[in-house]
N, C-alpha and C positions, 0 to 999 in steps of 0.2 A: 332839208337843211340847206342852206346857203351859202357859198363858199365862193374867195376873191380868188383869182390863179393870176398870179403877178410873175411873168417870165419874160424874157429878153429875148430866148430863141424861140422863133416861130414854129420851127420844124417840133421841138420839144411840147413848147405851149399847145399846138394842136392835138400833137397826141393826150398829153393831160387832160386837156378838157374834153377830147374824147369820151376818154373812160373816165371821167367823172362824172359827165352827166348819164355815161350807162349806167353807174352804179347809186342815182338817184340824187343826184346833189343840183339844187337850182344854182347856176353858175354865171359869172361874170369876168371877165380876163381883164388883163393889164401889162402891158408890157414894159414898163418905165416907172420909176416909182411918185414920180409928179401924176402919172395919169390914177395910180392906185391911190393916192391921199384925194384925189377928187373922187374915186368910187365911196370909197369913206367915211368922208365928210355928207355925203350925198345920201349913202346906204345903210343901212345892218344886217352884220353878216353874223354868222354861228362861226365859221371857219377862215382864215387868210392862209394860202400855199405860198409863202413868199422868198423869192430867189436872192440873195447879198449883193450880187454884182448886175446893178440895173442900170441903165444910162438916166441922165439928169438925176435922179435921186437915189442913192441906193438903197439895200433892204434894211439898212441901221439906221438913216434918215426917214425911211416911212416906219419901222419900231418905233423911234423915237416923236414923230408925231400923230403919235397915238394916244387918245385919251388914257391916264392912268387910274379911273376910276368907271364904275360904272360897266354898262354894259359892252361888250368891247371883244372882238374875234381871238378866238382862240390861232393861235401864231405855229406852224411850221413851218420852219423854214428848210428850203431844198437849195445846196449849196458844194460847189467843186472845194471849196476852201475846205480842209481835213483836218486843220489844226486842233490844237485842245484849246490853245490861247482864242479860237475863232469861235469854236462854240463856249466858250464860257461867253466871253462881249456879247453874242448875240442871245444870251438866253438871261444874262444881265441889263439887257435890252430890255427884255420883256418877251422873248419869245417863250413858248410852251414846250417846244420840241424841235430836235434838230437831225437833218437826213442827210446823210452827203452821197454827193452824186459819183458813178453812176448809182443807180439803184433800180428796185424791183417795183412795181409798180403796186403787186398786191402787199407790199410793204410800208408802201405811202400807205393806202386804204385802212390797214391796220393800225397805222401808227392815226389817223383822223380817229377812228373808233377809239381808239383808248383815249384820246383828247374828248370826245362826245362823253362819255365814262366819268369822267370826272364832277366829281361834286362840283354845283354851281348854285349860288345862292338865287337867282337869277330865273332858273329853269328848273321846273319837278321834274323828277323822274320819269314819274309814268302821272298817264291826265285822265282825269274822271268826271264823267257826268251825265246822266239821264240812262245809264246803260251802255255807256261806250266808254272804253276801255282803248287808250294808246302808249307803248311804247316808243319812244324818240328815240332809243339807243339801240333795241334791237329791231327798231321797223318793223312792228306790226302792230295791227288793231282790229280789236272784239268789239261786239254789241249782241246784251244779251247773252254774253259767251260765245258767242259766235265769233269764228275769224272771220274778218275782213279780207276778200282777195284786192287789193288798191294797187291802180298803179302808183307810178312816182309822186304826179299831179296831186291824185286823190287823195294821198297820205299827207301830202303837203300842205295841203286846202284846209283837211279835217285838222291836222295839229295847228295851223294859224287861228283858227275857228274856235278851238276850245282853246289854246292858249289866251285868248285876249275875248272871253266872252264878255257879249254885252256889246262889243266894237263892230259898229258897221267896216263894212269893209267894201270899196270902190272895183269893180270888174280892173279898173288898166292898177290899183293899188294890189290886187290878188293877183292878178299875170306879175307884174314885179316880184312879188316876194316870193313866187314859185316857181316862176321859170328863166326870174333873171333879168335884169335893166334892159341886155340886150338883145332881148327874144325878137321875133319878129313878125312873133304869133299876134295876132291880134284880139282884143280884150274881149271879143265876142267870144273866143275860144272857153271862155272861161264859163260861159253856159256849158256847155259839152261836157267841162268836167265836172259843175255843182250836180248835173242831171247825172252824170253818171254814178258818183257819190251819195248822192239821195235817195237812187234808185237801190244800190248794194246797202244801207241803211233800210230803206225799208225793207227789204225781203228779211233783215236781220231783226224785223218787228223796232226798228227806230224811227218811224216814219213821223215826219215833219220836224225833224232836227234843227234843220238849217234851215232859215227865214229870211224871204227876198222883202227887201225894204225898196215899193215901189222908186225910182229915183235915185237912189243913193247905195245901196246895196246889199249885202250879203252879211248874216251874223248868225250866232247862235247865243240867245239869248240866254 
C-alpha cells in the first residue's frame, strides 16, 4: 500500500517513515503542504499521514485541494491541535481520521488498518485469480491454498498485478508504485523481485503467472 507522510518536523518525519516503511507501506514524504499537492497531483496513494500545521500550505489547504470525487487517499491526520472545534474542521474537510500528538506509534498503524477496513467501492476486498488468493487488509497471500511467504515488494507487485490485470506495467512504472517516487533503487531492481515472486509461485504450482512483455513490461493477463 502506498502512503504520503506530510510533516514539518524532520526529527518526527524520519522517525515516521521509518517505521512505516518497516511495517510495509511504499512511502513518499513531504514536508510543506505546496510540496504534498505536487506529490498528488503527480501520484496515487491508498493513504495520506497529514500534519495541520505545515509551512506554505497547511493540512486544511492540502484537504481542501483534494479532488472530492473519485479515487482519492484516505486522510489522517496527526496534529498538536486537541480541540473538538479542530477536529470537527478537519474531518469536515475531508479527512478520515484524526490523531493528536504526542502519540503511540502502534496507534498510528492501527488507526491506518481500520482506514484499509473500510468499504471502498474502488477496491475488493480480497483478489482472485488462476489460483491466487490476496488479502490487502490482512497481508497475505495463497496459491493453490498455499501461503505465500512475500516480502513487502512481492506482496506489492502481486497485488498491483492482479488488481489492474491485462495492464502492462513499465520496470521505473512498478519501482514507483512499490517503493515510492523517491526510492533510489533502480528499476532494474525490479527484476530481482518479479524473479523472486514467480519463483515462490511456482513452487506453489502457479507457474507462469506473471508475463514479461518483451519491451514494455510486466502483466498478468
Amino acid at each position: 500500500m502506498k502512503l504520503l507522510l506530510v510533516e514539518d518536523s524532520e526529527r518526527l518525519r524520519t522517525t515516521l517513515a521509518r517505521g512505516l516503511r518497516a511495517a510495509g507501506f511504499a512511502l513518499d514524504v513531504a514536508s510543506d503542504g505546496v510540496e504534498a499537492c505536487g506529490f498528488l497531483k503527480a501520484y496515487g496513494y491508498d493513504f495520506m499521514v497529514l500534519d495541520l500545521g505545515l509551512p506554505r500550505l497547511d493540512g486544511f489547504g492540502v484537504l481542501r485541494a483534494m479532488p472530492a470525487g473519485g479515487e482519492r487517499p484516505r486522510v489522517l491526520v496527526l496534529s498538536a491541535r486537541d480541540r473538538v472545534g479542530d477536529r470537527v474542521d478537519a474531518l469536515n474537510a475531508g479527512a478520515d481520521d484524526y490523531l493528536v500528538k504526542p502519540f503511540a506509534f502502534e496507534e498510528l498503524l492501527a488507526r491506518l488498518h481500520a482506514l484499509a477496513r473500510r468499504p471502498a467501492e474502488t477496491r475488493a476486498d480480497v483478489l482472485e485469480h488462476a489460483g491466487v488468493r490476496l488479502d490487502p487488509q490482512a497481508h497475505r497471500a495463497w496459491a493453490n491454498g498455499t501461503v505465500l511467504n512475500l516480502t513487502p515488494r512481492e506482496f506489492a507487485l502481486l497485488e498491483l498485478l492482479l488488481r489492474h490485470r491485462g495492464r502492462v506495467f513499465a520496470r521505473a512504472v512498478i519501482l514507483e508504485r512499490i517503493a515510492g517516487s523517491t526510492s533510489e533503487a533502480s528499476d532494474r531492481s525490479i527484476e530481482v523481485v518479479v524473479f523472486g515472486l514467480r519463483h515462490k509461485l511456482a513452487e506453489a504450482g502457479c507457474e507462469g503467472l506473471i508475463e514479461n512483455r518483451r519491451g514494455a513490461g510486466y502483466l498478468i493477463p
